[in-house]
C-alpha positions as CSV (number, residue, x, y, z in Angstrom):
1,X,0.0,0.0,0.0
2,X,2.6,2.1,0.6
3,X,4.6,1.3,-2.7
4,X,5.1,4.0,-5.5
5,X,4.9,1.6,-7.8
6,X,1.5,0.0,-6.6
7,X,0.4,3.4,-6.3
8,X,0.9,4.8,-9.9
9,X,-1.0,1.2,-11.7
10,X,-3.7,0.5,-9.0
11,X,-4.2,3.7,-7.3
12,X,-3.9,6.8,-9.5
13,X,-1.1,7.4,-7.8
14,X,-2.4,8.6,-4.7
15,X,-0.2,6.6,-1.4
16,X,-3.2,5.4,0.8
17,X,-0.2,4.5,3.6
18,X,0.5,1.3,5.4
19,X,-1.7,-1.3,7.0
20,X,-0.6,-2.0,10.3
21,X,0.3,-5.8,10.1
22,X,0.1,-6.8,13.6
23,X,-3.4,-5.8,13.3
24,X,-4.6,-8.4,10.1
25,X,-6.5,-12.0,10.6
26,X,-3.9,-14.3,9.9
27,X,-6.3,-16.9,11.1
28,X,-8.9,-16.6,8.1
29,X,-12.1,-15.6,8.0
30,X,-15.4,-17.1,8.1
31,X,-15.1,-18.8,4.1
32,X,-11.5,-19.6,4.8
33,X,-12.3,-21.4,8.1
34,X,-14.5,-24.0,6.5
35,X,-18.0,-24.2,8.0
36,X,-21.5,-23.7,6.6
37,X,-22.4,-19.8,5.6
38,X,-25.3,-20.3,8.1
39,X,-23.4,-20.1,10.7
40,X,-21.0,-17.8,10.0
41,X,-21.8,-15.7,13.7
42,X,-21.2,-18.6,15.9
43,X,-18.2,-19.0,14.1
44,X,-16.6,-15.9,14.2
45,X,-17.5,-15.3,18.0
46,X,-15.9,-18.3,18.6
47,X,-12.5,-17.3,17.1
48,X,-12.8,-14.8,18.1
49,X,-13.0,-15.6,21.8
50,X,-10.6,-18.0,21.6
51,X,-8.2,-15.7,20.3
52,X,-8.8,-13.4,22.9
53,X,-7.9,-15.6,25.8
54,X,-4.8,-17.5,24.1
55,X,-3.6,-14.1,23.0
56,X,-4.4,-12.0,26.1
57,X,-6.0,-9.8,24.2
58,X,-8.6,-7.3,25.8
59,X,-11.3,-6.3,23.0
60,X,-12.3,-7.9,19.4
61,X,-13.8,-6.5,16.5
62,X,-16.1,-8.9,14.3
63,X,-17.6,-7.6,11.1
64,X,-19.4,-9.8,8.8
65,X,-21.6,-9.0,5.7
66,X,-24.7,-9.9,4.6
67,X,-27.4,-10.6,2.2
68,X,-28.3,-7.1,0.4
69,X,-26.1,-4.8,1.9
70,X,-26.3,-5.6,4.8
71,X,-23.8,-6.3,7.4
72,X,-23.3,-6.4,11.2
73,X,-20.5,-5.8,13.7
74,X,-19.7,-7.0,17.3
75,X,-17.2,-6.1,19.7
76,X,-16.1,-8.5,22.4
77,X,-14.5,-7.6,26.0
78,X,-12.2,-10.4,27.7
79,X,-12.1,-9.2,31.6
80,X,-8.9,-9.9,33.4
81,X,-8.7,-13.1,35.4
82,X,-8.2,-13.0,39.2
């Protein structure tokens, strides 16, 4: 994203910056995980959670579109263990 030449044949050559890396599902999405598109929610809750207690993570940020336009969005909270 932050390549000159990317920029000039993709982008008009307007630089759109850098995507922080550390931030990106490497773990694949809901397609990618292989389950039925039905239940694509349970599914990425479930990563999702998982994620956040192996990686000590505090919030999560699930998006997921949908038929027509549509989409939705959740946002988990892992509280601290005592």
């Amino acid at each position: 994203m932050k390549s000159n030449k990317f920029a000039e044949k993709e982008l008009g050559g307007h630089l759109i910056g850098e995507i922080p890396m550390e931030k990106i599902n490497t773990q694949g999405g809901s397609i990618s995980l292989g389950h039925p598109f039905g239940a694509t929610g349970g599914r990425l809750v479930t990563t999702a959670s998982n994620r956040l207690v192996r990686g000590e993570g505090q919030y999560s940020l699930i998006t997921a579109c949908a038929d027509g336009g549509l989409a939705h969005s959740c946002i988990l909270e892992r509280y601290p263990q005592k």
